[in-house]
C-alpha positions as CSV (number, residue, x, y, z in Angstrom):
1,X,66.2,33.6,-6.5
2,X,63.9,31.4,-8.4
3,X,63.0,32.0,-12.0
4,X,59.0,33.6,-13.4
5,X,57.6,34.1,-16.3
6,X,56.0,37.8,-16.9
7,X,53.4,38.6,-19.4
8,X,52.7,42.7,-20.4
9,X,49.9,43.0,-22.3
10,X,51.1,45.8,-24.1
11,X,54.1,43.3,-25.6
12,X,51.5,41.3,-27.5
13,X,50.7,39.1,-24.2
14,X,54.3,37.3,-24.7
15,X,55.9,35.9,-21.6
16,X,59.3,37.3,-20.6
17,X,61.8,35.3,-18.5
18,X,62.6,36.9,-15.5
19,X,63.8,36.1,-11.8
20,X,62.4,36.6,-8.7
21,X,65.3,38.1,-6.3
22,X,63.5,39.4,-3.6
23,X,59.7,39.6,-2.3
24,X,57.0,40.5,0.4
25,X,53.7,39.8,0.8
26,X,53.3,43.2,-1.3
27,X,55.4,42.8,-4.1
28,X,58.6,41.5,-6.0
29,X,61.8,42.7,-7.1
30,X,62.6,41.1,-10.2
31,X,65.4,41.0,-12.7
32,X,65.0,40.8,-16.4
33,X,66.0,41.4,-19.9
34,X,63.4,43.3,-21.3
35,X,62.4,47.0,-19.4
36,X,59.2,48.3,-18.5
37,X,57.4,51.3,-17.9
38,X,56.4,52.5,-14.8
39,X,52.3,52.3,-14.5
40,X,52.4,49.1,-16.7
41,X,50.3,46.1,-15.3
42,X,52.4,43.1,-15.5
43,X,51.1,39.1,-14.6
44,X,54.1,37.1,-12.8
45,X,53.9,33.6,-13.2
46,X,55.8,31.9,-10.1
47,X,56.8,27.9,-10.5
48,X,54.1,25.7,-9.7
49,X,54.7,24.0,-6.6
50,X,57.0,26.6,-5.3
51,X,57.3,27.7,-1.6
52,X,59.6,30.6,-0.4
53,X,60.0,31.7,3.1
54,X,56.5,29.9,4.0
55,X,54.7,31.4,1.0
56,X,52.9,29.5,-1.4
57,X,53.5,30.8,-4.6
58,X,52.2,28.6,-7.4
59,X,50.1,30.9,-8.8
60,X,49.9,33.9,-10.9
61,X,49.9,37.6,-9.5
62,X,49.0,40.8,-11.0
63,X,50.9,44.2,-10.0
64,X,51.4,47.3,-11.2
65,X,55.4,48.5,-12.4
66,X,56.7,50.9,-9.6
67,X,59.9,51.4,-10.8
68,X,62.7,50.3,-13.2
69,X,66.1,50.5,-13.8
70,X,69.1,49.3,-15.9
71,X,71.2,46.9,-13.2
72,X,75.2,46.9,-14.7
73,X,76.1,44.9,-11.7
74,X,73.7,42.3,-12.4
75,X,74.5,39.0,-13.8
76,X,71.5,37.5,-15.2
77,X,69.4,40.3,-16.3
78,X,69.8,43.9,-18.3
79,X,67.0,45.4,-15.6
80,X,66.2,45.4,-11.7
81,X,62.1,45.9,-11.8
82,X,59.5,46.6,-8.7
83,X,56.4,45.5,-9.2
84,X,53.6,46.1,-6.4
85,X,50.9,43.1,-6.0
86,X,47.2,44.0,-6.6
87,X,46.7,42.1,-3.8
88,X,49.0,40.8,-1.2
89,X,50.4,37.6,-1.0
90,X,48.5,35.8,1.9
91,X,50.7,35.1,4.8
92,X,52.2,31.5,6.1
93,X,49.5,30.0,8.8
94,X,51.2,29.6,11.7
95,X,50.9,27.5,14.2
96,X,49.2,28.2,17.5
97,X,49.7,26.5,20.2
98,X,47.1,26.3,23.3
């Protein structure tokens, strides 16, 4: 879990805090305060520098909402959200040995 900052355009273009709890090369599942449609086109701004599970991600990604929902359980944020990428993380090089 490592913490992002997600900007809606239709909120005005202001950045939400929000956490990364899970991802794939294809998309995030993040938790949040503030809830979003489904069909909304978000930008997810990861921590510069950051690496998880191989991945660089010290960029910013577009995706497209997928699906939302209240989270009661959770302990940071009001909403679990699924955002697909626009276009997929690129994978950790690995090695090959000869």
């Amino acid at each position: 879990m490592f913490p992002c900052g997600i900007i809606c355009g239709k909120k005005n273009d202001a950045i939400v805090m929000g956490r990364i709890l899970n991802m794939s090369r294809y998309g995030f599942l993040i938790e949040t305060d503030c809830s979003f449609n489904v069909g909304e086109t978000l930008s997810i701004i990861a921590s510069p520098g950051r690496e998880v599970d191989g991945y660089d991600l010290s960029d910013s990604y577009q995706g497209l909402v997928r699906w939302g929902q209240p989270d009661e359980s959770s302990l940071m944020g009001m909403y679990s959200v699924g955002i697909e990428l626009a276009v997929p993380i690129e994978s950790p090089e690995v090695e090959m040995h000869n």
